[in-house]
N, C-alpha and C positions, 0 to 999 in steps of 0.2 A: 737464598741465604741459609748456611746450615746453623739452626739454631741449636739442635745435640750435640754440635761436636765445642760451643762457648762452654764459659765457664758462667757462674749463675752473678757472677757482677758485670760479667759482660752485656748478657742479657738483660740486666739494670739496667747499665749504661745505653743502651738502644732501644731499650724502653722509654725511659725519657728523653732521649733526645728525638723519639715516636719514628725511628726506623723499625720496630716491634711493634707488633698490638700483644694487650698481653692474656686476650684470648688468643694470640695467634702463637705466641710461645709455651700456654697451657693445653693446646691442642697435636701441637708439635710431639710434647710428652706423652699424651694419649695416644696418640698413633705408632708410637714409639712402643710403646708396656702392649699395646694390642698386635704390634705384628712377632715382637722378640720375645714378649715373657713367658708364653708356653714353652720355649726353651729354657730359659733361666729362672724361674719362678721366684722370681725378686717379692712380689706383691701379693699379700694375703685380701686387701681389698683395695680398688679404686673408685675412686668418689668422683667419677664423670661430670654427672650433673651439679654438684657440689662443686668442683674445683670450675665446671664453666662457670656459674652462678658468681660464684666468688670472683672470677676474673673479670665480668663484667661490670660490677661495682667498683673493685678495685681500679681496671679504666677509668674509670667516670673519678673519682677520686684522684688521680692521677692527674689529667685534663684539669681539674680545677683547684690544683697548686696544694691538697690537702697533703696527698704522699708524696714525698721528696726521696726518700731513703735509698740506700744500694740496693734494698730487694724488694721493692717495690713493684710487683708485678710478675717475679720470679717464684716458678712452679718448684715445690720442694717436697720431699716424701718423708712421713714420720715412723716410726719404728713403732709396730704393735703393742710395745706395752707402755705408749703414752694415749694418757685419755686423752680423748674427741668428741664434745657435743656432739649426740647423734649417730657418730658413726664406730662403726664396731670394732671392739678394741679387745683381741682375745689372748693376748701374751701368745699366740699361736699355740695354742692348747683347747681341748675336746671340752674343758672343763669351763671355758669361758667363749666357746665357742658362739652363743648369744646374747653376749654381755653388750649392754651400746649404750656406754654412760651416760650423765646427762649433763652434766659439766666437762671444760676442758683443759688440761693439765699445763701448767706456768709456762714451759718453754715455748710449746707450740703456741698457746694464747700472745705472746709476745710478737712472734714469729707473724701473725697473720694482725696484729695492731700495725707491725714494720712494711705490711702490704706483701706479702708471701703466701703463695697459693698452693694450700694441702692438697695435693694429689691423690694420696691415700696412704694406706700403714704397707711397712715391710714386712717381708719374713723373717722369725726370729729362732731361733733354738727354742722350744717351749719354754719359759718362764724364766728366759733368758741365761737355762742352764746348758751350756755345751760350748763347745769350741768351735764348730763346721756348720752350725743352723741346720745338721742333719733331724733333729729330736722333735723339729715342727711337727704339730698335728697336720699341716697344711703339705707335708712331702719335702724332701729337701730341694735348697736352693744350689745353686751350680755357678763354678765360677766362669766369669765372660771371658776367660785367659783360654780357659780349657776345660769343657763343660764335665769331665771325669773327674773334672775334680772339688775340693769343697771349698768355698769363699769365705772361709776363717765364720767366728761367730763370737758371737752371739747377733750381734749385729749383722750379718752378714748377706740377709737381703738388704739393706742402706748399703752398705758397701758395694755389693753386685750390682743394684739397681744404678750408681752413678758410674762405674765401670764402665754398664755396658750402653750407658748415654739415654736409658730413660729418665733420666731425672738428672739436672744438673749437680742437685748439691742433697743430703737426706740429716737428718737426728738418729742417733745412734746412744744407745746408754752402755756404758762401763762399769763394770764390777769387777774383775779381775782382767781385763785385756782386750773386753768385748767390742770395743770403737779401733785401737789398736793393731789387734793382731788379724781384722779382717779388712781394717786398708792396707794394709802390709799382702796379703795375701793375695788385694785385688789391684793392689799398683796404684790407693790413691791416698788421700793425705785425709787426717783425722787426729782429733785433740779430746783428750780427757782432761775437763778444766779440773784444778785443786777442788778438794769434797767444801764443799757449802758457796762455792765460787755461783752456781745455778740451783735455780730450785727443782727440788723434788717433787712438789705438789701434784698429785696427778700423774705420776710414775710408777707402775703398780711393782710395787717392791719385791727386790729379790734377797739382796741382803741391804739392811736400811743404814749400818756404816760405810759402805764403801762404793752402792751405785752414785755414779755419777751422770746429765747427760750429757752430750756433745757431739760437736758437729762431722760432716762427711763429704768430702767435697774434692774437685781435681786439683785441688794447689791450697797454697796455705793460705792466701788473699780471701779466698772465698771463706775456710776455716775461719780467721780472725774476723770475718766481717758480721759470720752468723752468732761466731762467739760473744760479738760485741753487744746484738741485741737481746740476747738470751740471758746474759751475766746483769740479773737487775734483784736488789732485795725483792724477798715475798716475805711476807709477815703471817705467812700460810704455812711456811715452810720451818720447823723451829731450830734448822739446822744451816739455814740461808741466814749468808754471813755479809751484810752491808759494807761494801766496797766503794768506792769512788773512784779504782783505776783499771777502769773495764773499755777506755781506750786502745782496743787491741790492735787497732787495723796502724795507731801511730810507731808501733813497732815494727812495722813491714820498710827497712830500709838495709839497703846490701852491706853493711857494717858489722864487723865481726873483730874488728883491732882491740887486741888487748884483753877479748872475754874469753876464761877459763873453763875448757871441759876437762872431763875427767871420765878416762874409758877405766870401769871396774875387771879386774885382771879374772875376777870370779866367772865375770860373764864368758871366757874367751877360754872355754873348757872343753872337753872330747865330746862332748855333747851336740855343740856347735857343727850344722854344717860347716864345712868350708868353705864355700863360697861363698856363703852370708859372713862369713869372719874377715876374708876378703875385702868382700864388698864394705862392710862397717868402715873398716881401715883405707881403706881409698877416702872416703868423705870426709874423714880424721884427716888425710891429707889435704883432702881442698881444704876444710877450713882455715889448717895451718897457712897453708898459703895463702889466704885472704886475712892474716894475722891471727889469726885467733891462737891461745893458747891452748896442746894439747897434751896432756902426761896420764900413764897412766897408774892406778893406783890400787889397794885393796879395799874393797867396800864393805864385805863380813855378812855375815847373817844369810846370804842367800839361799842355801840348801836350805835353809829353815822355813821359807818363804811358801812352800808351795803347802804342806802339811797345818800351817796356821793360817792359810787362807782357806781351806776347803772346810777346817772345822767352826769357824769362824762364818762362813758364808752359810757352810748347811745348818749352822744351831739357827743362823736368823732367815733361813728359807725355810727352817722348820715351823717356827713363829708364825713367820707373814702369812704363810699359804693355809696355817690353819682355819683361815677366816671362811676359804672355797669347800662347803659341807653342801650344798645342794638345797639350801633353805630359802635363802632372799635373793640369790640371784645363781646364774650360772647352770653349768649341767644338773638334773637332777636323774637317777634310774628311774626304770618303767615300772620296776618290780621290787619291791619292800614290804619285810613284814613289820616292821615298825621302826621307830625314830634311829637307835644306833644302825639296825642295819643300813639304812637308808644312807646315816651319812659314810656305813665303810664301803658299800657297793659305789654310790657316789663317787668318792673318790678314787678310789680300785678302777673303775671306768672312765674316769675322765684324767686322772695325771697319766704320763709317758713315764718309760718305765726311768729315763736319768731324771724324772723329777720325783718319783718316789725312793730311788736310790739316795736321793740328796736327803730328802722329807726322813726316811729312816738315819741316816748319818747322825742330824743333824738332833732330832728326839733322840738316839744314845749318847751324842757326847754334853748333851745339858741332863739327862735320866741321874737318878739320886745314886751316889758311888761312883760315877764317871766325868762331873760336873768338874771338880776342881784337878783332877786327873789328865784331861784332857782342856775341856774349854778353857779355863782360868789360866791354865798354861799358854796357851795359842796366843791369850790376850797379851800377857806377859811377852812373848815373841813379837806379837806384834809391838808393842813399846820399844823392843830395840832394834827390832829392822828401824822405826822413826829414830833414834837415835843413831844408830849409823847413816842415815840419811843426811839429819843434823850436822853431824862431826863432816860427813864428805860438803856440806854445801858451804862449812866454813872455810875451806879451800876454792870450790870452784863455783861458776856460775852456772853450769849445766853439768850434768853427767849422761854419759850418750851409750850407745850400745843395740844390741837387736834386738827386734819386737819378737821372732820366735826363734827357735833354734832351727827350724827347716823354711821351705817354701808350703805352698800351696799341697796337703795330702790327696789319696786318692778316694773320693767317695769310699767312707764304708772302711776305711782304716782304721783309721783310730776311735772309733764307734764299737769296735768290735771287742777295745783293748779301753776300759774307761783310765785304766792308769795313765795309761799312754796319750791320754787326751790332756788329762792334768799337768802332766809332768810339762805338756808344750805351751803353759802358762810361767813358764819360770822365770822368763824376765819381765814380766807383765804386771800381775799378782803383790809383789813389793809396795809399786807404788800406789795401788791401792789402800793396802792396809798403810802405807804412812800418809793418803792424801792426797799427794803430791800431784801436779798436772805432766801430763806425758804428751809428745805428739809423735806418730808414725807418718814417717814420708818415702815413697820410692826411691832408692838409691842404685838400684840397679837390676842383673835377672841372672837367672843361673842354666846351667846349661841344659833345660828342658823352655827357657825363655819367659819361666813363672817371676813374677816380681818379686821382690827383695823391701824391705822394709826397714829404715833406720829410724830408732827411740832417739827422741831428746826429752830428757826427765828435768824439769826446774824444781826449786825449791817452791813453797806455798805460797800460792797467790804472786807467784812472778812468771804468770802465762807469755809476760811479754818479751823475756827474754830465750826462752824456746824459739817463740815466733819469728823473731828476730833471726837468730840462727839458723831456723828452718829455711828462713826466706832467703838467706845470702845464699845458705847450700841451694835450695831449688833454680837459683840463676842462672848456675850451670850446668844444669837439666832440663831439656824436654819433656811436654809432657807429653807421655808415649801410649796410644790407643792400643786394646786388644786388638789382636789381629781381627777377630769375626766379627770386629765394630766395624774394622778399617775398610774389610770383603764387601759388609755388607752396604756401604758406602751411604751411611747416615749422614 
C-alpha cells in the first residue's frame, strides 16, 4: 500500500477502518524525509522519537473510540515559526537557532487534540521574510518540480515537504503570500484563512496585522478539513475572532450555479507571464461552464499594494524582532565589551542579511520625521485597497486571478535582485493588508512543465465559498505528482 502518494484524509479513513496502523503511516513519513530530504531540504528538524511516541498513544486512543476525527492518526509537518513544547523552533534563523519553547502555539495544540502526528518543523525563509525559503540559516530549500529551482516562500519547506510526498499535508503561515505563492509554485493547494479566523498564539511574529496560519495539503478536501480544526476562538489570542461557521469541509460540493467571480483587469497586465494569463482564463472558463458567473472588472489600488505592504510589514518586523538582543533566550556572541555592544554584535551575528534589511526599513519609516511620511500613509493605502475590496465584493462572490506573475524562479534569481523578489508579491500582498482569505490551487503548467497556481480571494470570513469553487474547479483536475516523486516510485 503506498501510503505517500494518499492524501492525509485518506490515510484517516484507513486508519480507522485499521487498514493503517498509525505508527505505520508515521513511519512511512520518516523513511520518506530520511531517504529524499538531503535533496530537498524541506526539514529544519524531525522529531523521530516524538512523532513514534505520539503515534503510539494516538493508536491506543484510536482502538478505544476516544479519537474519531479525519486526522486521527495522520502524520503532519509544522512550519518553524510555530511553537512546540520541547522541540526547537527557530524561525530558521542563527539567532534562535537554540530556542525550544516550553509551551505549544494554538494551531498545532489543536492539531494534535484532532489526533495529528507532528513530524517536525519545516524550512522557512528566516523569519519568515523572503519569497523562495532561500534566506534560511538552515541553506535553501528546493523545489520537487525541479531542484534548480526555488519552492516559493516563506512557507516553502511545508510546501516542498507535501510535494515531494514526505508529509501528506503541513501549517504554513501567511503575511503577504507565504501559504500561497509557494503551493502555487509546488503544484499544491493551500488557504490563508480571513486575519483573526485562527489564532496567533504561539506564532512568533513577523508582522502582527497581517500573519495569518494555514493549511498545505494536495487537494482542497484535506485544506478544508485542517482548516476546520484549526479555526476555533483562543481567548489567548486578542485578535481571534469567535466564529460558529468553521464548517468547512460542508462546502466541499461540485456547485458553482449562479456564483459570481470577478477576474480584476489590473491583474492581467504586461507583467504577467503568459501562460499563467492563459492558464487563469481557461479555469474562468471551466467555471462558466459549470454555471458560475464570470465578468471582468476594475479592482483599483493595485500598484499601490506592494510599497504599503513592505512598509507596513517592516515597521512591525521592526517591533517584534526587537525583543531577540541575546539576553533571555536565543543567540548570544562570545565576545562583548559590555551590554550595548553585546546586544549590536548579537544581532549583527545572528539576523541574515533580508532580515536586517527589513529590521532597518522598517526603524526609518516609524524614525521621528518619516513616521507620518511614509508609515501613516501606507495605513491610509491600506484602508482603501479594503475599500476596493469592499465595493468589488458587493458585486461578486469571489474574485479570482494568479498567485504570482511567473512560475517557479531559478535558485539565486531573485535573491540577488531584492526588488524583484517583492514586486512577485503583487497579487498576493492586497489581500493581506485587507484580511481577506485567499486559496492557491494547481491550474495547470507552463512550458518548462513548473505548476501554475490559481488565487480565489473571498470576502471576510466566507472561507466556504472559495472552498466551494476551488473544489468544483479541482474536479476536473488530477492531481498531478513531480516527475522525481513519480521516478522515484514512492
Amino acid at each position: 500500500m503506498d501510503i505517500m502518494s494518499m492524501t492525509a484524509t485518506e490515510i484517516g479513513r484507513k486508519i480507522k477502518a485499521g487498514e493503517i496502523g498509525v505508527v505505520e503511516a508515521v513511519k512511512a513519513c520518516l523513511e520518506s524525509i530520511e531517504k529524499y530530504d538531503k535533496e530537498y531540504n524541506c526539514f529544519v528538524t524531525v522529531d523521530r522519537e516524538g512523532a513514534i511516541s505520539q503515534a503510539e498513544e494516538i493508536q491506543k486512543k484510536i482502538d478505544a473510540g476516544e479519537l474519531t476525527g479525519p486526522l486521527a492518526g495522520v502524520p503532519i509537518a509544522i512550519k518553524d515559526n510555530m511553537c512546540q513544547e520541547g522541540v526547537l523552533t527557530s524561525c530558521s534563523s542563527k539567532i534562535l537557532s537554540n530556542f525550544v519553547p516550553t509551551y505549544t502555539s494554538d494551531a498545532v495544540l489543536k492539531l494534535m487534540e484532532a489526533g495529528a502526528v507532528i513530524i517536525g518543523k519545516t524550512n522557512m525563509d528566516e523569519f519568515a521574510m523572503g519569497s523562495t525559503t532561500e534566506t534560511s540559516y538552515y541553506g535553501e530549500t528546493k523545489n520537487p518540480w525541479d531542484i534548480s529551482r526555488v519552492p516559493g516562500g516563506s512557507s516553502g519547506g511545508s510546501a516542498a515537504a507535501v510535494a515531494a510526498e514526505e508529509v501528506p499535508c503541513a501549517l504554513g503561515s501567511d503575511t503577504g503570500g507565504s501559504i500561497r505563492q509557494p503551493a502555487s509554485f509546488c503544484g499544491v493547494t493551500g488557504i490563508k484563512p480571513t486575519y483573526g479566523r485562527v489564532s496567533r498564539y504561539g506564532l512568533i511574529a513577523y508582522g502582527s496585522s497581517l500573519d495569518q496560519i494555514g493549511p498545505l495539503a494536495k487537494d482542497v478536501t484535506d485544506c478544508a478539513t485542517i482548516l476546520e480544526i484549526i479555526s476555533q476562538y483562543d481567548s489567548k489570542d486578542s485578535t481571534s475572532v469567535n466564529r460558529t461557521d468553521n464548517d468547512f469541509t460542508s462546502a466541499l460540493c461540485d456547485d458553482v450555479k449562479g456564483l459570481k467571480i470577478g477576474l480584476p483587469r489590473d491583474y492581467f497586465t504586461d507583467g504577467l507571464d503568459p501562460e499563467i494569463k492563459e492558464a487563469v482564463y481557461q479555469a474562468a472558463e471551466v467555471l462558466k461552464r459549470k454555471g458560475a458567473i464570470v465578468e471582468e472588472f476594475d479592482l483599483g489600488m493595485v500598484e499601490y499594494a506592494i510599497p504599503a505592504y513592505y512598509i507596513i510589514a517592516s515597521a512591525e518586523a521592526s517591533s517584534n524582532l526587537e525583543r531577540f538582543d541575546g539576553v533571555k533566550y536565543g543567540y548570544r556572541t562570545d565576545s562583548y565589551t559590555d551590554l550595548h555592544n553585546m546586544y549590536k554584535k548579537s544581532r549583527s551575528e545572528g539576523f541574515g542579511a533580508e532580515v536586517k534589511r527589513r529590521i532597518m526599513l522598517g526603524s526609518f519609516v516609524l524614525s521621528s520625521g518619516y513616521y507620518d511620511a511614509y508609515y501613516v500613509k501606507a495605513l491610509k493605502v491600506k484602508a482603501l485597497i479594503k475599500q476596493a475590496y469592499d465595493k468589488a465584493f458587493e458585486k461578486y462572490d469571489i474574485i479570482m486571478g494568479p498567485v504570482a506573475p511567473t512560475t517557479a524562479l531559478k535558485l539565486g534569481e531573485s535573491l540577488s535582485d531584492p526588488i524583484k523578489m517583492y514586486l512577485g508579491d503583487v497579487y498576493t500582498v492586497p489581500v493581506n493588508l485587507a484580511g481577506l482569505p485567499g486559496i492557491s490551487l494547481p491550474c495547470g503548467y507552463d512550458r518548462n512543465g513548473m505548476p501554475i497556481g490559481l488565487q480565489m480571494v473571498g470576502n471576510a470570513f466566507e472561507e466556504k465559498k472559495i472552498i466551494r469553487a476551488a473544489y468544483a474547479y479541482e474536479q476536473t483536475r488530477a492531481y498531478k505528482r513531480p516527475a522525481g516523486v513519480c521516478e522515484r516510485g514512492l
